[in-house]
C-alpha positions, -999 to 999 in steps of 0.1 A, spaced: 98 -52 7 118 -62 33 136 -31 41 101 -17 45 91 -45 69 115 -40 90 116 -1 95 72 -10 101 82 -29 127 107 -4 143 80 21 139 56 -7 161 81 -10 188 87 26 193 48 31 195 47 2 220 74 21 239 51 50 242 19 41 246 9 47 210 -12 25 190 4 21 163 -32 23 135 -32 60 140 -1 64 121 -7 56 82 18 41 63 28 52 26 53 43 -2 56 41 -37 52 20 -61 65 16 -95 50 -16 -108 12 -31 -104 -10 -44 -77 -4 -78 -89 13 -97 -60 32 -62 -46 -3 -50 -32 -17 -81 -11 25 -78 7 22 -41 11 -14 -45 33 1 -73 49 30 -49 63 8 -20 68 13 -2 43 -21 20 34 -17 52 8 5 41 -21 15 66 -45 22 61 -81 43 85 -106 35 93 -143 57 112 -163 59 119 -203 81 95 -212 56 66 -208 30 90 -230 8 97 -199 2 56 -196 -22 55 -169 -29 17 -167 -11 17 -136 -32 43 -122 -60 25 -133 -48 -11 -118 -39 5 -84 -80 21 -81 -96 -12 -92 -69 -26 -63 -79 -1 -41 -118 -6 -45 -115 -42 -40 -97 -36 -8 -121 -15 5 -150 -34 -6 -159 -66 14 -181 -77 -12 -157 -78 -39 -134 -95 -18 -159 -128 -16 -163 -125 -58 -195 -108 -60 
């Protein structure tokens, strides 16, 4: 997380050094574990498309898949962020 972070805000100075704001940009990485506490720090550092692997070995598991939507619609709707 922190490695991430920090090359954000490298990519934030370089916009400010050219006149770029820095929201056009979107921000992506990977994730290999839930939502659960790794989502609220990846918003928090900009991060906006996260991507997610499945693969055989875990027998097409997609619980993970599933967590990161129900993350993602939460985020995107106010409402849901109040309780409702």
């Amino acid at each position: 997380m922190e490695t991430l972070a920090r090359k954000n805000h490298i990519l934030d100075q370089w916009c400010a050094k050219v006149g770029r704001d820095p929201g056009e940009i979107e921000r992506s990485t990977s994730a290999r574990s839930g939502p659960e506490g790794l989502g609220e720090q990846l918003i928090a550092i900009g991060e906006r498309l996260i991507t997610i692997g499945t693969d055989g070995s875990s027998g097409f598991d997609l619980a993970l898949t599933r967590d990161w939507l129900q993350f993602r619609d939460e985020q995107n709707n106010p409402l849901a962020r109040l309780g409702w």
